[in-house]
Structures are given as C-alpha cells and as structure tokens.
C-alpha positions as CSV (number, residue, x, y, z in Angstrom):
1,X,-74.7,-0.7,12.3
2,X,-70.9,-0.4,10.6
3,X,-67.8,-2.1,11.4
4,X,-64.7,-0.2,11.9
5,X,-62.0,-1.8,9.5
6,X,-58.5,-0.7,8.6
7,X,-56.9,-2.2,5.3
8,X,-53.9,-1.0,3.5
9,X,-53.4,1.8,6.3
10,X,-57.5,3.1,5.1
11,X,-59.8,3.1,7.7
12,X,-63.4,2.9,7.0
13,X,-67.0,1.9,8.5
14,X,-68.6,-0.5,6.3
15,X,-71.9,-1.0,6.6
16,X,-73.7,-4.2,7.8
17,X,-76.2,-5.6,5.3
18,X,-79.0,-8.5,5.9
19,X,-78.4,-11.5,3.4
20,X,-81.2,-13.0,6.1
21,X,-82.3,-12.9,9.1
22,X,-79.7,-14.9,10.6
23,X,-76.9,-14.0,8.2
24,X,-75.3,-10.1,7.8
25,X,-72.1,-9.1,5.6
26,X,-69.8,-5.8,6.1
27,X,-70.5,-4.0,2.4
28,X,-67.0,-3.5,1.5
29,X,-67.1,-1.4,-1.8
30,X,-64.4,0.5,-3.2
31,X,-66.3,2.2,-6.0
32,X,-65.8,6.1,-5.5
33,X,-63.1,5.9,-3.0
34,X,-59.8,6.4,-5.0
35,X,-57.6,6.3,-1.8
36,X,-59.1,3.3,-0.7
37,X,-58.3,1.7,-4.2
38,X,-55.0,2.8,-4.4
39,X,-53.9,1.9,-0.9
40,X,-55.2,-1.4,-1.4
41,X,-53.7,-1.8,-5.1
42,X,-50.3,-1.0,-4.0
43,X,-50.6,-3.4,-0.9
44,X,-51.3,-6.7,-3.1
45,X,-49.0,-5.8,-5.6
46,X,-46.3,-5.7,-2.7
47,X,-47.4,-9.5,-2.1
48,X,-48.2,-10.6,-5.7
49,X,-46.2,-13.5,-7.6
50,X,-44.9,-12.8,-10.6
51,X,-47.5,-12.7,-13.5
52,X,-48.1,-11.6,-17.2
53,X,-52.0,-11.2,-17.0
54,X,-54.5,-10.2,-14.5
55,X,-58.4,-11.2,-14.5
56,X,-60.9,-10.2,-12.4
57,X,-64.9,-10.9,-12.5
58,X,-67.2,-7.6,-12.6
59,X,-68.1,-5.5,-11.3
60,X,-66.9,-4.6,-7.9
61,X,-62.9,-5.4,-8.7
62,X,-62.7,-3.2,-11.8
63,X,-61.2,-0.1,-9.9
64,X,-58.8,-2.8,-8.2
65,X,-57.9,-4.1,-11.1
66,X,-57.4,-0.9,-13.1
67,X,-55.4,0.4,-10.8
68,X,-53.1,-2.3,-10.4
69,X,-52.3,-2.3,-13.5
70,X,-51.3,1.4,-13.4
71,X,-49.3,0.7,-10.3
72,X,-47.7,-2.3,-12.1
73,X,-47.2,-0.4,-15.5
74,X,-48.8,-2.8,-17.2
75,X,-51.5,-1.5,-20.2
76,X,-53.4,-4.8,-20.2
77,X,-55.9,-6.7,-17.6
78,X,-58.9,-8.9,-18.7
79,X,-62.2,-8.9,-17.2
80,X,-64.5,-11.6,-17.2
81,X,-68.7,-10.3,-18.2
82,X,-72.0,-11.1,-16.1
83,X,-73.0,-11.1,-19.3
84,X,-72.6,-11.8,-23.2
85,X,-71.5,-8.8,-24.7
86,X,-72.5,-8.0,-28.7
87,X,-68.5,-7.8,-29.4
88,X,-67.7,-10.8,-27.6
89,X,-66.5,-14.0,-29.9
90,X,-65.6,-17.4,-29.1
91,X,-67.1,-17.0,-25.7
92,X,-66.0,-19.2,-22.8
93,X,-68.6,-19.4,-19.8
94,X,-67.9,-20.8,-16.1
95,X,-71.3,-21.0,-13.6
96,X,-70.6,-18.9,-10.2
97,X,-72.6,-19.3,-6.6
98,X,-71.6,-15.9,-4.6
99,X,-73.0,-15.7,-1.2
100,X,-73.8,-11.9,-2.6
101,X,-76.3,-13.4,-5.6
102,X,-79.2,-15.5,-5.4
103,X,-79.3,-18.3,-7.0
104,X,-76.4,-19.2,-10.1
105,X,-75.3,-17.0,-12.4
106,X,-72.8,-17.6,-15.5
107,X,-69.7,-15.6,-15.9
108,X,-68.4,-15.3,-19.7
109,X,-64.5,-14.3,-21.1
110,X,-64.1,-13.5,-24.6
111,X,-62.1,-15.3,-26.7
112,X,-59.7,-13.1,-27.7
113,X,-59.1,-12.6,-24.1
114,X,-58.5,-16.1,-23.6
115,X,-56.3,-16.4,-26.8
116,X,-53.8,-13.5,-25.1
117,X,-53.8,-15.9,-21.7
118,X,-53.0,-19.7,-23.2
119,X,-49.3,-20.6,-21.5
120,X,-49.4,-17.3,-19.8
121,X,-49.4,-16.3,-15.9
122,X,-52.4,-15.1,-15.0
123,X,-52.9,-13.3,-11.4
124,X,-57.3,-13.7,-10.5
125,X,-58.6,-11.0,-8.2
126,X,-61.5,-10.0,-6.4
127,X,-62.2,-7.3,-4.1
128,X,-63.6,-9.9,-1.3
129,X,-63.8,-13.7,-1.4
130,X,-65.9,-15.6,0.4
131,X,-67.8,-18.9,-0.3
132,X,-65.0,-18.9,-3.6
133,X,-67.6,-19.3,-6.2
134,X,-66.6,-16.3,-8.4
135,X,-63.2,-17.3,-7.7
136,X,-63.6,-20.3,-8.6
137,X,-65.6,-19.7,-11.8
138,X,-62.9,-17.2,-13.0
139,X,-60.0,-19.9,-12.3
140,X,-62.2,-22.2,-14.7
141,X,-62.4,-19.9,-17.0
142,X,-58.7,-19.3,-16.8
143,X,-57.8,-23.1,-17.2
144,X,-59.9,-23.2,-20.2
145,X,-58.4,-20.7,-21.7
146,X,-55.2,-22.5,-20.9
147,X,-54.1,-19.9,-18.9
148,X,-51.8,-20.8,-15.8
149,X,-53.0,-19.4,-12.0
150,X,-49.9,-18.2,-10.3
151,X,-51.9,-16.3,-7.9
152,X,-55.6,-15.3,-6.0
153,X,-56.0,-12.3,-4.4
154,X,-58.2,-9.9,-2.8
155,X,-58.5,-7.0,-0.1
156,X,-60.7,-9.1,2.3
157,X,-61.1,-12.7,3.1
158,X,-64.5,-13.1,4.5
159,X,-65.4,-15.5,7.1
160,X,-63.9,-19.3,6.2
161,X,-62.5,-17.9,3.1
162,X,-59.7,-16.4,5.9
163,X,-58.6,-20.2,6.7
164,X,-57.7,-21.0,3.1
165,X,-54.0,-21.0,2.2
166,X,-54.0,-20.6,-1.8
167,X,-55.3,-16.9,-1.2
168,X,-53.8,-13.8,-1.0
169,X,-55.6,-11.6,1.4
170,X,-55.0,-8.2,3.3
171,X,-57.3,-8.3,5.9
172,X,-59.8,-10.9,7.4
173,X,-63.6,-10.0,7.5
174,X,-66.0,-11.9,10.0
175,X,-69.4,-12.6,8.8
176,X,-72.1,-11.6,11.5
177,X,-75.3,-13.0,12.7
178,X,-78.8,-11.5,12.6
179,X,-77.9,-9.1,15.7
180,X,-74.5,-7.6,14.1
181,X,-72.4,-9.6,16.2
182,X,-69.0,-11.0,14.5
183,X,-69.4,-15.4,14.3
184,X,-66.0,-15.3,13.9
C-alpha cells in the first residue's frame, strides 16, 4: 500500500508502514532523491524567518539541511548526534519520544556547537514532525545552548502535528489505521 503525495511540486508514493496493528505511517524519506530534497529545500527557505544558524536532529534531515544551506549560501548548519561522538566536548543532551523509536532516546550537541549558537537565531528542522518529541528535544537543546528559536520547520506535518501554529510545514500527512485508511 503507498500514498500518492505531492510536496514542493514532487510527486511521490510513499509507502505505508505498520508502527502496530492499529497504527500505520506514510515513510517519507528523502535520502537518495536529490530532486525531492532540493524542491523541498528551496520551498521552506521561501517561508523561513530570518535566522543565523540552522539545527536539525539526525539522521533523516541531513540532506534537508545540507541543502538548505547551499540554497541559502550559508557554509554552516549544526546537527544534533543520536549519539556521543569521540570528538564531542562539553556535551549538552535533551531526552526525545518519536512516534518512529521505541521507547526514549537521548539526543546530544557538542559544545562548540552550542558556543557558535548563544544570542544567535537559530532555525530547528526536521524532515517530518509528528508527536514533537525530537522537535522538542532539539529546541531544549537550543535553549541551553542559549540559542534563540526564530523558527520550526519541516516538509510534512503528520497527523495532529498539522493543527499546531508554531510550525512551518509544506504539506499535511494523515496518519492511517491498521487497514491503510487515512484517520484524518
């Protein structure tokens, strides 16, 4: 089973994956599909508040984040690690519930990261948000770094995450119940 989406003029089939038995997603991943990523890049930049910094969490965001950047001509974006990293100092760590994980896991941004964000605008994105725990574990992060959030953003809002007004969205994505039929 897909569902037909278009985003950022793209149209694609994304596949419907079991998180249960009652419960399916839409797998939107832009890994591999440059077009995809660049549409989308250039859409949110057309809607993005001004900022000095981007963040995004790992993994699936990287191209979207990368590519912004280029877009934007900017030579600098931070990411924030699913895990310690060897050359990471001064670590700063946020706990994240995504409806795509089981269970809690910790997110971690590097210090000298954080040192270039303190009284800086900082722009958090995701390639889809929706329960908000990684969001809201990066924005943590963020505000402990002393960073400022001007902005959130990502390609899809899925399922209640659509209704929220401090997100910046392109498209809306339902959720689906066991039988692949949109809840909403």
């Amino acid at each position: 089973m897909t569902y037909p989406m278009t985003v950022a003029g793209v149209h694609r089939e994304l596949p419907l994956c079991p998180l249960n038995e009652n419960l399916m997603i839409a797998a939107f991943v832009i890994f591999g599909d440059v077009e995809l990523t660049c549409a989308c890049a250039g859409a949110l930049l057309k809607k993005a508040p001004e900022f000095d910094y981007m963040v995004a969490p790992e993994a699936k965001a990287i191209p979207l984040i990368h590519e912004m950047a280029r877009q934007s001509g900017r030579n600098e974006y931070f990411l924030v690690r699913k895990k310690k990293k060897a050359y990471m100092n001064g670590v700063f760590e946020a706990v994240d519930r995504s409806i795509t994980t089981e269970g809690e896991q910790k997110l971690y941004m590097d210090g000298a990261d954080a040192a270039k964000m303190k009284g800086k605008r900082i722009l958090i994105l995701d390639d889809v948000i929706s329960t908000g725990g990684s969001l809201a574990a990066v924005e943590n992060l963020v505000h402990q770094a002393g960073g400022i959030v001007v902005g959130r953003m990502a390609v899809l809002a899925e399922g209640e995450a659509a209704d929220r007004k401090d997100i910046i969205f392109l498209e809306k994505l339902p959720l689906f119940n066991g039988k692949g039929e949109a809840l909403n």
